[in-house]
C-alpha positions as CSV (number, residue, x, y, z in Angstrom):
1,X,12.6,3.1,18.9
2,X,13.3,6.8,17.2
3,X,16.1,7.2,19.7
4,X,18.4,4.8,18.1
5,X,20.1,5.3,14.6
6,X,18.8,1.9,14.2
7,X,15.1,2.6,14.8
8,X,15.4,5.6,12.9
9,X,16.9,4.4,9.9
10,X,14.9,1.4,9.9
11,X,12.1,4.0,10.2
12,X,13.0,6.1,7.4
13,X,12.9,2.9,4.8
14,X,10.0,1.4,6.3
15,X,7.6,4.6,6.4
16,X,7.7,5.1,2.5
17,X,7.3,1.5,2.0
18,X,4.1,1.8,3.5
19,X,3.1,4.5,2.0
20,X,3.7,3.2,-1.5
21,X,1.9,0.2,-0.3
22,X,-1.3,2.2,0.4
23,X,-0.8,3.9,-2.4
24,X,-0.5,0.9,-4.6
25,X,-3.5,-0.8,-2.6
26,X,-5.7,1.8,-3.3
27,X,-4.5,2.0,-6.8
28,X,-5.6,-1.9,-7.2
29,X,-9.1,-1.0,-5.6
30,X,-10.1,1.3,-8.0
31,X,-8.2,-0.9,-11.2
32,X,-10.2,-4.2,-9.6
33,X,-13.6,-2.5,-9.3
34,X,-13.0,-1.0,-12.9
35,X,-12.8,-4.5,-14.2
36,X,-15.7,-6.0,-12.4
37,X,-17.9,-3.5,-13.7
38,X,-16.5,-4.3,-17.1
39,X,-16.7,-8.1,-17.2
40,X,-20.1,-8.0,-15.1
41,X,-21.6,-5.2,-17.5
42,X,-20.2,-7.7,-20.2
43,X,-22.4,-10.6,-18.9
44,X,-25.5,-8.3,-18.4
45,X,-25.1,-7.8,-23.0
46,X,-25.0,-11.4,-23.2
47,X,-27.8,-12.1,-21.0
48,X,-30.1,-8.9,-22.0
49,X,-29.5,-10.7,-25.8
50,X,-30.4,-14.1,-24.7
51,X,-33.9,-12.9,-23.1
52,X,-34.5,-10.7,-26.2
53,X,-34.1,-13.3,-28.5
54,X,-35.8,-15.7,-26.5
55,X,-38.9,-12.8,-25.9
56,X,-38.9,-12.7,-29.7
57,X,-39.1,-16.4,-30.5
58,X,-41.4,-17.2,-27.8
59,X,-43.7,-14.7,-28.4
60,X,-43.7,-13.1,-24.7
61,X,-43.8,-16.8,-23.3
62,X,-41.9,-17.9,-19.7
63,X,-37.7,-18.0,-19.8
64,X,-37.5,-21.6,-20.6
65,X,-35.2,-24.2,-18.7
66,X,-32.4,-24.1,-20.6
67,X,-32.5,-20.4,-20.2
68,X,-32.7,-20.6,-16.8
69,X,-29.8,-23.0,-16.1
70,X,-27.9,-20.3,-18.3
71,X,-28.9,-17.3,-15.8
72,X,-28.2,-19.7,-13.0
73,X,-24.9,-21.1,-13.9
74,X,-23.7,-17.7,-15.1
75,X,-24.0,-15.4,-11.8
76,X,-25.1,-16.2,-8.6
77,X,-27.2,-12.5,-8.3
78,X,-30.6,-12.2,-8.1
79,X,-31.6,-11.5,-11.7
80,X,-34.7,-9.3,-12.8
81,X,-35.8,-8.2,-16.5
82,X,-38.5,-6.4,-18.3
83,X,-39.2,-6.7,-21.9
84,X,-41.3,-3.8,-23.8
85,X,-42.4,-3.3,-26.8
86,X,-43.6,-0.5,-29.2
87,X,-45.3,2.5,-27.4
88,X,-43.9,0.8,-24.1
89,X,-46.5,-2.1,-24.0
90,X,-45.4,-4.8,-21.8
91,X,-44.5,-7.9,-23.0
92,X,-42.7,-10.3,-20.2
93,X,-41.3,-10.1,-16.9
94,X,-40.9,-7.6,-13.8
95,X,-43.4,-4.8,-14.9
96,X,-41.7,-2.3,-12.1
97,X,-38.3,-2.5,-13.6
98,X,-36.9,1.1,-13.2
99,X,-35.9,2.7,-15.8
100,X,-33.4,5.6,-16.6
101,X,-33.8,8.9,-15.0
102,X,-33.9,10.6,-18.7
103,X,-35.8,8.2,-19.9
104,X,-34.8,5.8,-23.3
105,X,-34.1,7.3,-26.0
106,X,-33.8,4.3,-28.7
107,X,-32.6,6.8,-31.3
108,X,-29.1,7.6,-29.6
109,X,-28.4,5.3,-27.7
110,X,-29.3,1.6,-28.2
111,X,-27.4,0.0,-24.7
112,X,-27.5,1.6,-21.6
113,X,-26.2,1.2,-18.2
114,X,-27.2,2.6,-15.2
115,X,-27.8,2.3,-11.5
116,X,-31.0,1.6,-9.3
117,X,-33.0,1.0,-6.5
118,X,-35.2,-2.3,-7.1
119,X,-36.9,-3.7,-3.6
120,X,-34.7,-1.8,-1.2
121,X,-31.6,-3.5,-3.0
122,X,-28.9,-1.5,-5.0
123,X,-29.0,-3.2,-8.8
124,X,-27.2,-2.7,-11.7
125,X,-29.3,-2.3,-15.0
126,X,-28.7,-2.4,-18.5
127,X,-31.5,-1.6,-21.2
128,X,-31.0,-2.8,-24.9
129,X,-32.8,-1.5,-27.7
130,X,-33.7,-3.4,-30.8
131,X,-35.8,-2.4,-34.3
132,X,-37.5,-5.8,-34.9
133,X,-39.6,-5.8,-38.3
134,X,-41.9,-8.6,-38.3
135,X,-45.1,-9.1,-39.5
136,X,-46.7,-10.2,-36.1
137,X,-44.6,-7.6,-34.3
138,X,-43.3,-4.5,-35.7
139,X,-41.2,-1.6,-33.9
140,X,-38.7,-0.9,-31.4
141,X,-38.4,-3.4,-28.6
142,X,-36.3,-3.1,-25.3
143,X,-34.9,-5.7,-22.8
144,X,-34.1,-4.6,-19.3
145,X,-32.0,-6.6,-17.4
146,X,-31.3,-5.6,-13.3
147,X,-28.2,-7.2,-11.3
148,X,-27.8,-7.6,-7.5
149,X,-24.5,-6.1,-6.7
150,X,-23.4,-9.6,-4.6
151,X,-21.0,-10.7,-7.5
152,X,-19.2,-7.4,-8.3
153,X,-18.6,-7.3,-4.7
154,X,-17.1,-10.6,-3.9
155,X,-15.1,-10.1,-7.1
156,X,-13.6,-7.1,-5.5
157,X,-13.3,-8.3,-1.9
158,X,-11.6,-11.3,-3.3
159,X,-9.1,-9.8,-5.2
160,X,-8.5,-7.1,-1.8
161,X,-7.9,-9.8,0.0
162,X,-5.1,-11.4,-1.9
163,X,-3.5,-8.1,-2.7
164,X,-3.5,-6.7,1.2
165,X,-2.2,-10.3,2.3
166,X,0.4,-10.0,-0.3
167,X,1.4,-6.1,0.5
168,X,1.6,-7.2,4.3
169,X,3.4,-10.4,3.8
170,X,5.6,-8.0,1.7
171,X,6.2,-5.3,4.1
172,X,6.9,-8.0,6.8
173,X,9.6,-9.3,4.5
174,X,10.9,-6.2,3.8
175,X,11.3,-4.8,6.8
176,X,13.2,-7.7,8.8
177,X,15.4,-7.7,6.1
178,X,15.7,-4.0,6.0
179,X,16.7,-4.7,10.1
180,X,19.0,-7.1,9.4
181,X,20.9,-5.1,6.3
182,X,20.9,-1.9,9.2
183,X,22.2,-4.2,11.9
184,X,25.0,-5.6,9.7
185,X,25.7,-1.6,8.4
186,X,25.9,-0.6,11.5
187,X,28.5,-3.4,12.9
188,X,31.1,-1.1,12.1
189,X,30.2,1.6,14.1
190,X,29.0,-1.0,17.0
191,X,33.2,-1.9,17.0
192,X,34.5,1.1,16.9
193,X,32.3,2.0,20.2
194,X,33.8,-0.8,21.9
195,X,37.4,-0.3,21.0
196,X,37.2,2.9,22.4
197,X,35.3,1.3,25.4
198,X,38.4,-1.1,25.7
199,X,40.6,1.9,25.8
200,X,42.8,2.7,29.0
201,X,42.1,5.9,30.3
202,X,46.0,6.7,29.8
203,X,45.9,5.1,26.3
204,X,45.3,8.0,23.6
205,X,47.1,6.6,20.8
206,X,45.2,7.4,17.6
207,X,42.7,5.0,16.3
208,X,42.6,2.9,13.2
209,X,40.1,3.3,10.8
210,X,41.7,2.3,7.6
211,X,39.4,-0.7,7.5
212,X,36.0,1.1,8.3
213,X,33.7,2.7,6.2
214,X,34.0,6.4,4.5
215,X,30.9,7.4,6.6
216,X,32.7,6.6,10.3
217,X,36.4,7.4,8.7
218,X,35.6,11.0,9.5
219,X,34.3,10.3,12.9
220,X,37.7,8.7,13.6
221,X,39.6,11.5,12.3
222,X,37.6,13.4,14.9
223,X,38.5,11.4,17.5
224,X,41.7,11.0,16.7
225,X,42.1,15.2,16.4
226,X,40.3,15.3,20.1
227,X,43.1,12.7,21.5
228,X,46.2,14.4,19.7
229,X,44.8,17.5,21.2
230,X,44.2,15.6,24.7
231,X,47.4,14.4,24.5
232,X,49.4,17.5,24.4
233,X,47.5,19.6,26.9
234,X,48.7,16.6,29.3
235,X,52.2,16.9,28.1
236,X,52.1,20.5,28.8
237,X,50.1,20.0,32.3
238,X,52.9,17.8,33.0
239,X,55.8,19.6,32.0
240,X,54.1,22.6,34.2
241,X,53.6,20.4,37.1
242,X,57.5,19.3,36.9
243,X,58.5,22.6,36.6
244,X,56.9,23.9,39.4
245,X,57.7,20.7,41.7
246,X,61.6,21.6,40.9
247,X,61.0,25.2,41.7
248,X,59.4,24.7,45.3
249,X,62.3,21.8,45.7
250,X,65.0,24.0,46.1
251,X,64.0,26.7,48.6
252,X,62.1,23.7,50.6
253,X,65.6,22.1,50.9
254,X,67.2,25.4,51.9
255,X,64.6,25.6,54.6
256,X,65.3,22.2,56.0
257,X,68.6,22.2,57.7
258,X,67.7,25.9,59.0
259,X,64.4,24.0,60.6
260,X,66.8,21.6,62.3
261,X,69.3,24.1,63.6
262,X,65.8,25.8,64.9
C-alpha cells in the first residue's frame, strides 16, 4: 500500500487519526472511571446516612423494608455495613467489616473512603462518623458501608463501549473519505500520466499545464525542459547525420562510373 503516493498519503492522515483516537479513548477511560467513583461514592453518603439514622431510631434493630427496597432499587451491588458505637461496641450488621489501614480517627476526618478485601471480593467502603448526644446513647457513632465493584464497572464498560464504537465508526468515516478526497487530488496527476502515455514517440511538443495544480505545474516545466532539450539533441543528430550522408555522397558518385569503366 506504502508504494503508492496514494497509500502513503492516505497513510500519513490516517496514522495520526488514530493516534488521537487512542489518545482520546484513553483520555475518556480515565474521565469515565473518575465519574463513577464520584457518583457511586455519592450514593454510598446517602446510603451510609440512611442506615445511621435508621441504627439511631431503631435502636440497633433489622434494616426495615422500606430500607431495603431503597438499597435494592438504588444499586444492584452486594451491599454490606457495620454500625459501631462508643469504644467500638457493636451495634448492627456485618461484625467483620474491615476497616481502614490507619485506623478511624473521628476527630479529623468524619467520612472516609477507602478500598478492601471483603469475602475474596474487591469492595469499596466508606465509614461516617457522627457525635450523637442522647440520653440512651451518648458518643461517637460510625456507619460503615462496603460496595461490590459490579456497578462502577458496568458504568465504565458501558460508556467504553459507546465511545470505541463511536471512535471506530469515526475513523471508518474518516478514512474513506480521506481516500476519496486523495483519489479526486490526485486526478490531476492520473491525466497528466496518460497524456504523456498518449504521446507519439516523435511528438515532443511541450505540455500544457496551465490548468493543473501549482504542485504538478513544476513537474511539467520539467518535462517540458527534458523535451526542449530532447528535441534539439535530435535536431542536431539530424543535421550531423545529413551532413555526413552529403559528404560520403559525393566521392561515392565519383567512384561509380570509374567502377563501371572497371
Amino acid at each position: 500500500m506504502l508504494k503508492s503516493l496514494h497509500g502513503r498519503l492516505l497513510a500519513w492522515l490516517v496514522v495520526p487519526l488514530l493516534l488521537l483516537s487512542a489518545a482520546h479513548v484513553v483520555s475518556t477511560y480515565a474521565d469515565t472511571r473518575k465519574t463513577a467513583e464520584h457518583l457511586f461514592d455519592k450514593l454510598l453518603v446517602t446510603l451510609a446516612l440512611s442506615i445511621s439514622e435508621h441504627a439511631l431510631a431503631s435502636g440497633g434493630d433489622i434494616l426495615t423494608d422500606n430500607l431495603l427496597e431503597l438499597i435494592r432499587v438504588t444499586t444492584n451491588d452486594n451491599l454490606y455495613y457495620k454500625v459501631i458505637g462508643p469504644d467500638n461496641s457493636f451495634i448492627m450488621g456485618y461484625e467483620d467489616i474491615p476497616e481502614p489501614p490507619g485506623g478511624i480517627n473521628v476527630l479529623e476526618q468524619n467520612l472516609q473512603f477507602y478500598d478492601a478485601v471483603y469475602y475474596d471480593r474487591e469492595v469499596r467502603v466508606i465509614a461516617v462518623s457522627s457525635l450523637v448526644d442522647r440520653p440512651d446513647f451518648s458518643g461517637w457513632m460510625t456507619t460503615f458501608v462496603a460496595q461490590t465493584l459490579n456497578d462502577r464497572a458496568g458504568y465504565v464498560s458501558a460508556i467504553m463501549v459507546d465511545a470505541v464504537l463511536r471512535v471506530v465508526l469515526l475513523i471508518i468515516f474518516a478514512t474513506v473519505l480521506l481516500s476519496v478526497g486523495i483519489s479526486l487530488g490526485l486526478r490531476p496527476l492520473r491525466r497528466l500520466g496518460e497524456s504523456v502515455q498518449r504521446r507519439d514517440m516523435n511528438e515532443l511538443s511541450p505540455i500544457r499545464g496551465s490548468h493543473l495544480p501549482e504542485e504538478i505545474r513544476g513537474l511539467v516545466g520539467e518535462l517540458n525542459d527534458l523535451l526542449r532539450r530532447l528535441d534539439e539533441n535530435i535536431s542536431v543528430t539530424k543535421r550531423f547525420v545529413e551532413n555526413a550522408a552529403h559528404q560520403l555522397r559525393t566521392p561515392v558518385t565519383a567512384l561509380l562510373p570509374q567502377s563501371e569503366l572497371a
